[in-house]
Residue, then its C-alpha position, 0 to 999 in steps of 0.5 A: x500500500x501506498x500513502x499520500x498525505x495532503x496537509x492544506x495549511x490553515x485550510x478551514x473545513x467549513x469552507x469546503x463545498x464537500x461541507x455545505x459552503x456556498x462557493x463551489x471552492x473544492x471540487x477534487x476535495x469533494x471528489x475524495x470525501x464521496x469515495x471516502x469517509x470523512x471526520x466532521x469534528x476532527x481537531x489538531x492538537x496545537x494551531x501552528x504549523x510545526x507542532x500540529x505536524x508533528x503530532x500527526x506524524x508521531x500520534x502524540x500530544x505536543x508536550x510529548x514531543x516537545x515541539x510547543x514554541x517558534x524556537x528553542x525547542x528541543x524534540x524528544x528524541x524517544x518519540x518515533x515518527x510515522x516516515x521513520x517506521x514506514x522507511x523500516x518497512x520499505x517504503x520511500x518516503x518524500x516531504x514537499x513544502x517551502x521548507x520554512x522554519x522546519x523543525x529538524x525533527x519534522x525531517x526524520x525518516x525522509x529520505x527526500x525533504x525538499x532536496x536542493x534540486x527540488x529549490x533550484x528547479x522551482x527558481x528556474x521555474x518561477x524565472x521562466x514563468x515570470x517572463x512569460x506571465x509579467x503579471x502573475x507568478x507561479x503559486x507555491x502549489x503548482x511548482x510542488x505539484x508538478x514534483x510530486x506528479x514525477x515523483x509519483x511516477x519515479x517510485x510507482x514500483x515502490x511503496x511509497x509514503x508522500x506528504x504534499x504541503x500546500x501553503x497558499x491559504x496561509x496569510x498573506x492571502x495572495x493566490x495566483x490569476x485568476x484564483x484572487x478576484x475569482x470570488x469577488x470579481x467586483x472588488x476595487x479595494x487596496x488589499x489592505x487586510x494583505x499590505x497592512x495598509x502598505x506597512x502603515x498598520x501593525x499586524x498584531x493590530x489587525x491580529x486582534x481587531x484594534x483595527x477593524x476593515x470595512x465589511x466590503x475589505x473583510x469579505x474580499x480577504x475572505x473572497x482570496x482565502x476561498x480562491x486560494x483553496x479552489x487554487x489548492x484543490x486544482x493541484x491536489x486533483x492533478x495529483x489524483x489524476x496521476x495516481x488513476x492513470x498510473x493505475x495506482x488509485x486501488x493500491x493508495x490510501x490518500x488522507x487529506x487534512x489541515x495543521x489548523x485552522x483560521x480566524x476571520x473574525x470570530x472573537x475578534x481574532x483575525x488573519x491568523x490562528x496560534x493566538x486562541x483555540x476557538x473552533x476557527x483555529x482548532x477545527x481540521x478537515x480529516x478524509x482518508x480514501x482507500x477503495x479496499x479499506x475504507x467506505x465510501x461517502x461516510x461522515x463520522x461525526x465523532x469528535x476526534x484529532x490529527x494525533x490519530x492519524x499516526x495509529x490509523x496507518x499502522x493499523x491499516x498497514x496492520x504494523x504494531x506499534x511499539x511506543x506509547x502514543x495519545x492517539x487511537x487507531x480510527x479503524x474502528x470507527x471507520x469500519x462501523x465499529x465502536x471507538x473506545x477510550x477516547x475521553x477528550x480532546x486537548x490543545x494548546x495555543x502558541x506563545x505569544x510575540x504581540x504585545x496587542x493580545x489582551x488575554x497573555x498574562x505570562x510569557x513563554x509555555x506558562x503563558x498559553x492558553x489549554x482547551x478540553x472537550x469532553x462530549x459536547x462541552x468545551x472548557x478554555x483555560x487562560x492562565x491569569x496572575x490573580x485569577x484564572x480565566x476559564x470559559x465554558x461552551x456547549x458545542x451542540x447548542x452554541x457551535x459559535x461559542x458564543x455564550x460562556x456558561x462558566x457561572x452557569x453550569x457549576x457543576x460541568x465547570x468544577x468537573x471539567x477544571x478538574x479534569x484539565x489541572x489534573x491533565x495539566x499536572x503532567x507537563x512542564x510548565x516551563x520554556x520561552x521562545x529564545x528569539x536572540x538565538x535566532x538567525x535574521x533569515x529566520x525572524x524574517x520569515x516569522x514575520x512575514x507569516x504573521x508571528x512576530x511584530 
């Protein structure tokens, strides 16, 4: 068996047409969920690239693997990834995406991790399609894509484990002609939402709704983001047209999901997604397609998370695993069957590099916000100096989390809290961001994806 892993970045499920949005933004997306199964309330573990990727790769939480901070981290080297057991068992594995701030960890187990020959053919890409197109570029996707479709073909006699990480939905929002105003067509706006009015306005001031765009500005953000997925899904279906026409589609598993989500808005958070666990920042798509393992056009409703992934494919593959994880093979419920032990999902903001977020009262790890939901309720803590914030939301009855019911709902509160200071108990509380070890290449970087002021 082979696997393919598309992992969208900040791709919301909620604006997939496979889930009843309006914009017909994902025709090849749907295309997998009708000949797959599909998880409606799945969530990462931690809404920033890095961490959420490794907790799919390792089925564990990231206080376990010890990715929880933009920099000086150190990963926990017990911890065996999934590329490391799929490579002692013969497969090839290959890792695609911009390879921007990469934890080294992430590259454990691939023999191919966006090789040099990969970067430079892409700049004579870029090069050559800019002279031919002086008014477009080449997007990220399709210069990725048109590798994977040859490595695909390469390794077709092999077994093979891909992973394809699309960054085009990251902000800034900028997809390529036509996919920008394909939305929006009538917009005649300056982009401020992308340009930050040109530099004049600060990106924690956008990220935290101090400054507050026009209606007309918010919906063309929008109108790009819903383009750059429409860009996003066309490749992803040039990359399922290979594996049918090299007769590969019965013999591949194909699993498409998110690292996290994104904030337009909701709670006044907006462009970004590591600052709070809000559903818009924790909710992820999650599809697996498999013609011989799994059904088709099924919708599991089961709350579940990316750090499941990991024991899925070993249980698929029928491979033990050996280490201890925190995720649970979804097989079962995949199958029909029940899926027991799953007693909550948790998660955990990134620290925070703005000094506009109102509600970071500690530096570093101490200074994160924790989530847990247990059913249908939703505990959010925020450590405070004086007294701690926690917020408290039932899912069923306010998907929006909209009304607190913290005072209301004593009982479900002190339960819950509970739980969460127990949880809590067993990780360390420890750690900061060590900015001044970094290189200038790298904090350019994080401040051109929006983590740093």
């Amino acid at each position: 068996m082979n696997i393919i892993m598309f992992i969208v970045d900040a791709l919301r499920p909620d604006h997939l047409s496979a889930n009843g949005y309006a914009r017909a933004t994902s025709p090849n997306i749907d295309r997998l969920a009708k000949e797959g199964t599909s998880f409606s309330n799945a969530y990462c573990p931690f809404p920033w690239t890095n961490s959420s990727i490794l907790s799919a790769f390792t089925g564990v939480y990231p206080h376990n693997h010890g990715i929880r901070l933009v920099s000086n981290n150190k990963f926990n080297e017990s911890v065996t990834t999934l590329p490391e057991i799929l490579q002692s068992h013969g497969f090839r594995n290959a890792y695609l995406d911009v390879d921007v701030l990469s934890e080294p960890a992430m590259k454990k187990g691939f023999q191919e991790f966006n090789p040099l020959t990969w970067k430079i053919e892409n700049k004579i890409k870029r090069g050559i399609y800019k002279i031919l197109n002086p008014k477009n570029f080449l997007g990220l996707t399709e210069q990725h894509t048109q590798i994977a479709i040859r490595w695909i073909k390469k390794h077709s006699n092999e077994k093979f484990f891909l992973c394809h990480h699309p960054i085009d939905l990251h902000w800034p929002y900028w997809p390529p002609k036509p996919y920008e105003h394909m939305f929006d067509s009538g917009y005649k706006g300056s982009h401020d939402f992308n340009t930050l009015a040109d530099g004049k306005l600060a990106r924690g001031d956008i990220l935290f709704g101090h400054v507050k765009f026009p209606k007309e500005e918010m919906e063309h953000a929008i109108a790009h983001y819903d383009g750059a997925i429409k860009y996003v899904d066309t490749q992803i279906g040039r990359i399922l047209d290979t594996l049918k026409e090299t007769g590969l589609e019965d013999e591949t598993l194909v699993i498409l999901t998110s690292d996290h989500g994104e904030n337009f808005g909701e709670h006044d958070f907006y462009f970004q997604h590591a600052a709070s666990l809000y559903e818009p920042s924790l909710r992820i798509p999650l599809i697996f397609r498999h013609p011989k393992l799994v059904p088709k056009g099924k919708i599991i409703k089961q709350r579940v998370q990316n750090i499941d992934i990991m024991p899925t494919i070993m249980d698929m593959l029928n491979v033990p695993l050996i280490d201890r994880v925190d995720g649970m093979s979804l097989l079962p419920l995949i199958k029909g069957e029940t899926l027991k032990g799953r007693e909550f999902v948790f998660a955990e903001s990134l620290e925070e590099h703005f000094k506009g977020h109102k509600r970071i009262f500690f530096p570093g790890i101490r200074g994160k916000w924790r989530t847990m939901i247990i059913g249908d309720w939703k505990l959010i803590y925020i450590p405070h100096p004086q007294n701690d914030i926690f917020e408290l939301y039932n899912l069923k009855d306010d998907p929006n989390e909209t009304n607190n019911l913290i005072n209301k709902e004593k009982e479900v509160a002190s339960e819950m809290k509970q739980k969460m200071l127990d949880f809590l108990k067993q990780q360390s509380n420890e750690g900061d961001a060590d900015l001044s070890s970094m290189d200038d290449k790298s904090k350019k970087l994080l401040r051109e994806l929006g983590y740093m002021e």
